[in-house]
N, C-alpha and C positions, 0 to 999 in steps of 0.2 A: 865267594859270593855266587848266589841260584843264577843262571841263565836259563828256566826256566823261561819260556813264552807265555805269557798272562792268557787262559782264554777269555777269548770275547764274548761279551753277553749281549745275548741278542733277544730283545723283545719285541715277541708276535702276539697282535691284536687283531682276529676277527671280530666282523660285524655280524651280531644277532639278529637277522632278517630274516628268517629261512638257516640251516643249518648248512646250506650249502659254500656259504663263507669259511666257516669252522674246517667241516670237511675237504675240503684243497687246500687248506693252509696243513693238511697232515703230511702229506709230503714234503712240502716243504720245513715243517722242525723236526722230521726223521732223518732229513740230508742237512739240517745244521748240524745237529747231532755228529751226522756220521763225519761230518767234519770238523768235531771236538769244539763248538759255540757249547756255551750255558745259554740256554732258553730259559725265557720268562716266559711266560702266558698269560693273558689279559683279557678277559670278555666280559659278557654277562647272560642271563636267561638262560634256556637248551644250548645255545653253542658254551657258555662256562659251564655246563654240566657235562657235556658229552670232551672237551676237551680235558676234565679232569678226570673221566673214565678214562680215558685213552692214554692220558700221561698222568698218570699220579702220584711218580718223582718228581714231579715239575712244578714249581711256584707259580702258582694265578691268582693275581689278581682282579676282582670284581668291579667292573668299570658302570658307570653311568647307562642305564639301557634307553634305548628311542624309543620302545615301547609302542611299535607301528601296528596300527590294526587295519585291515581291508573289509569296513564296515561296510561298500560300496562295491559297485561295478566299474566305477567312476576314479582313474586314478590319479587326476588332477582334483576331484573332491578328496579322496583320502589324504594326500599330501597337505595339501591346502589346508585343512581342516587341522591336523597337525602339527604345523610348522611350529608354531610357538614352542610349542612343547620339543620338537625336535631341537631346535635350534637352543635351546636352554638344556638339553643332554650333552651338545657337543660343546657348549662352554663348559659344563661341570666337568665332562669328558679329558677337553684340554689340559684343565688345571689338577686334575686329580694325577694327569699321565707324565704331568712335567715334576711330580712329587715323587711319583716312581723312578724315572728319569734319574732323579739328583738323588734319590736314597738307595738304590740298585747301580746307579755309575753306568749304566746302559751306554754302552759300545755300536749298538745299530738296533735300527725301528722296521720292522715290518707290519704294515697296516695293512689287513684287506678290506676294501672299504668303511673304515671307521675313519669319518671326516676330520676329527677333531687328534687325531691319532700321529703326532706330529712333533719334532723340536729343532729349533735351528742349529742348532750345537753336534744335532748329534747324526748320522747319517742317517737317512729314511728312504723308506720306499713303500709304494701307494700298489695296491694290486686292482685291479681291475679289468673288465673284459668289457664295460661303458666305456666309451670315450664319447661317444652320441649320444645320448637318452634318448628316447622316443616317446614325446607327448603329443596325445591327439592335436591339440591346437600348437601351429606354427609359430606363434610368436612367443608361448609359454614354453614349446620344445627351443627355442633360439638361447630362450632369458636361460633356461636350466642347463642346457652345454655349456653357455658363458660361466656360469658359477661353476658346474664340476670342474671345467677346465681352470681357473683358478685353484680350486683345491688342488688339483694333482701338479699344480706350479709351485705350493708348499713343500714338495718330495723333492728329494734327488735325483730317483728314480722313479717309472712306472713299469710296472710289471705286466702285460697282457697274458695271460693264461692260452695263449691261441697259436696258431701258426701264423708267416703273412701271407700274403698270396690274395687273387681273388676268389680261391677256392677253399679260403679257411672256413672254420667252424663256427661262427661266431655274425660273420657277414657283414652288415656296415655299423652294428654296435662297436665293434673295437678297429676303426679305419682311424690310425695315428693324425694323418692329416697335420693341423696344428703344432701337433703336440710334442715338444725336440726331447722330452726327458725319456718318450715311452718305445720298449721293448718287450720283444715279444721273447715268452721262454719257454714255448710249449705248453700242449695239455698238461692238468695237474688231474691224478685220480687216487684215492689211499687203499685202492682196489687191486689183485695180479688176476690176471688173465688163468683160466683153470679151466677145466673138461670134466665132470662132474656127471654121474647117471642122474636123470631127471627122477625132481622129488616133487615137483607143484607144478601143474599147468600154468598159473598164476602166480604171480607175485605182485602185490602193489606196498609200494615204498609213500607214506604219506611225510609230507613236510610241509614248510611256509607259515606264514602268520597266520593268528589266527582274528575274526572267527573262520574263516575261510578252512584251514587246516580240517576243523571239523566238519565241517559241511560237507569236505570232499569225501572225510572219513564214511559219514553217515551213507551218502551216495553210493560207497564202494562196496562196504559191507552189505546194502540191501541186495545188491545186485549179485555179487557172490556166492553166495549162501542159495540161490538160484537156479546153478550152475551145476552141473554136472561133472563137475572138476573139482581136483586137489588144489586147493589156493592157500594162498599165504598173505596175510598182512602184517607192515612193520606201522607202526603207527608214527615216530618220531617224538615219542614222549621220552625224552631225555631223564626226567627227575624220579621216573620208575623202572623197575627192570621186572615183569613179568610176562607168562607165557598161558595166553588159555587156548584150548581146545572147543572148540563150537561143530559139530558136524563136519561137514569139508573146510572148513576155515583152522587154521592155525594163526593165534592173532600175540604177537609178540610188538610189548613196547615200547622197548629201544633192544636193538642188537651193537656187539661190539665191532669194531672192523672186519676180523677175520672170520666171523658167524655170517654176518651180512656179508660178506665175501662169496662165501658158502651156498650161500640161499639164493643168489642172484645167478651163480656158478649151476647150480642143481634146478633150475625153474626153467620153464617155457619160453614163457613173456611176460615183462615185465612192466604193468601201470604207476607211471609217477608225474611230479609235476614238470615240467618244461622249463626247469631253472638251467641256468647254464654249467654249472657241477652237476648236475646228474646227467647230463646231455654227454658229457666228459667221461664219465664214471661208465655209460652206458657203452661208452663208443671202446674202451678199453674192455669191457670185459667181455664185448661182442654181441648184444641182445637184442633179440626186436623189442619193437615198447612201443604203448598206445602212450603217448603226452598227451596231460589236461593241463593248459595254463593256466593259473590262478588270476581268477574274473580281475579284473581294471590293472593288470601288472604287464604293461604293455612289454616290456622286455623279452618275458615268455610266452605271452601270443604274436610277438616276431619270430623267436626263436623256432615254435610248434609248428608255424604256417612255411617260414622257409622252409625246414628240415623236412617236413611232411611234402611239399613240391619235389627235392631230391630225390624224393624215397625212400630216407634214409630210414626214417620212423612214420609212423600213423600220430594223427591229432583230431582230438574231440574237444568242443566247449564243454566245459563242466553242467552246465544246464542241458544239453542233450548227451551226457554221457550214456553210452550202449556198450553196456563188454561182448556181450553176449551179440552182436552184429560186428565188433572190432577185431574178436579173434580170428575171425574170418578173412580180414582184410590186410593185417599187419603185413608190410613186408619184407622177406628173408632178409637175415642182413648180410650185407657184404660183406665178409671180412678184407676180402682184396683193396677195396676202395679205401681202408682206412689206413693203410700200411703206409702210407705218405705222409703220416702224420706222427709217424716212430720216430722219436729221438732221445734216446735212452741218456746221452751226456748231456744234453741241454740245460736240465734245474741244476746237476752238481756245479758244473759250468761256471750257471747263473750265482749260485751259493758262492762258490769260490771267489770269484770275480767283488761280488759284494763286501765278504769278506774284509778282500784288501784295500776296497775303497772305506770300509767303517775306519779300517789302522791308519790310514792314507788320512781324513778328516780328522782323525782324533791328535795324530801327530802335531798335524797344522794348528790344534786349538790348542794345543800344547805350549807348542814355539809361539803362539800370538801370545797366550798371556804370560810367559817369560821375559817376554819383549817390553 
């Protein structure tokens, strides 16, 4: 008889808001991986495209998209405005994911941010670097912690992507406070630190919903092309992969990891938006960078405003964006400052430990329905 060890399957589902869900969850199903899980994958939009470039062994399936637009300035009207329709994603969400669940036998759940992303049966874990949300109105910010924090009471675990400290990266968006299930497991970036002779003055990484995504595009490009510099743009169109050439511009539409590795590694300074995986992604690979928050997405005009008080980076409103006044101002980055936030065992750690609580719950549902 095999005494073989069954591996565990482990289904990872980011959230389509911005690609920067997708992107920190690469780390994390390269250390399931190397610790011998079968990964599932689960998404939808650019983050299911850009995760089936990335892994193209790997089974994904196509979940329910929110389908979120940042038609405003305004991000208690953009939600608001939505909700219906959100909230009938994350019911189709739930029931589509519990069918995978029972037809794939799933052994452990990793959600980043997908609400609906979830089963009692089976071990889960909720990733996020919110535990606060930040709405301008106090009594709509109170109602909307109360809710997340309920969702992340459907997990087992919560994941913070941060250090703790008062000197984390993240600030009072991820303060546990409440919250008994949540830990912190370090930065996550699908980037290595590299030293590269410079190839672009410039570099802007565009992402986030749209119509927004474009507007920033259209802004960057006019401004560029201006410039008396080698620049580069990645645009984050996932369902294309090409490469043109404009004058000083090199305008590519999705890069793979280790290309975009490359380009970030070989640039000056680098323009993107203030989401908290690229803030991550930037801090690992060492760069100055001008952050533009995406108008009404209060998260990353917390993010931009703190980090820019630090020093750490430079922030502009998207509506007065200036490259050409910003390159002037960016400042050096520290590499020494961020050394405090090195913890190279922390995710396998984190992986491992999971692991044995997936066998640990699955044991126990075992022996209950035996009983």
């Amino acid at each position: 008889m095999s005494t073989t060890k069954a591996r565990p399957k482990i289904l990872v589902a980011p959230l389509n808001w911005g690609l920067g869900h997708a992107t920190r969850c690469i780390p994390v199903i390269k250390e399931l991986i190397n610790q011998d899980a079968k990964v599932i994958l689960a998404s939808d939009g650019r983050s299911y495209e850009l995760l089936r470039s990335e892994f193209p062994e790997l089974k994904l399936y196509r979940l329910t998209p929110y389908d979120v637009m940042y038609s405003s300035d305004s991000m208690i009207f953009n939600i608001a405005a939505q909700l219906p329709k959100i909230l009938l994603a994350i019911y189709k969400e739930h029931k589509s994911f519990a069918r995978i669940i029972q037809q794939e036998k799933i052994d452990g759940i990793i959600s980043d941010n997908r609400f609906g992303c979830y089963h009692s049966s089976v071990y889960s874990v909720y990733i996020t670097h919110q535990l606060n949300i930040k709405i301008p109105l106090k009594p709509v910010e109170m109602f909307t912690r109360m809710v997340n924090r309920k969702i992340i009471d459907r997990y087992d675990e919560c994941w913070i992507p941060d250090y703790a400290g008062k000197d984390n990266i993240s600030g009072e968006l991820s303060k546990p406070e409440k919250i008994k299930n949540a830990k912190f497991i370090g930065t996550l970036s699908r980037f290595e630190a590299r030293t590269l002779p410079k190839k672009y003055d410039i570099l802007a990484i565009l992402s986030g919903p749209e119509p927004q995504r474009s507007n920033f595009e259209k802004l960057v490009l006019e401004q560029l092309k201006e410039l008396p510099l080698k620049c580069a743009v990645v645009q984050g169109k996932t369902e294309v992969v090409e490469r043109i050439s404009d004058g000083n511009l090199d305008i590519f539409s999705h890069c793979s990891v280790p290309t975009l590795n490359d380009l970030i590694a070989s640039s000056d300074v680098v323009i993107a938006r203030s989401g908290y995986s690229t803030i991550m992604d930037l801090i690992q690979m060492k760069k100055r960078a001008l952050l533009i928050p995406t108008p009404g997405q209060t998260e990353q005009e917390y993010l931009a405003e703190k980090l820019q008080k630090r020093a750490w980076f430079m922030s502009q409103e998207q509506k007065n964006l200036d490259v050409a006044k910003a390159i002037e101002q960016i400042p050096e980055f520290d590499a020494d400052l961020f050394e405090k936030y090195k913890d190279d065992n922390i995710l396998s750690e984190t992986i491992s430990a999971f692991l044995k609580n997936c066998e640990i719950k699955n044991k126990k549902l075992i022996k209950k329905i035996k009983t």
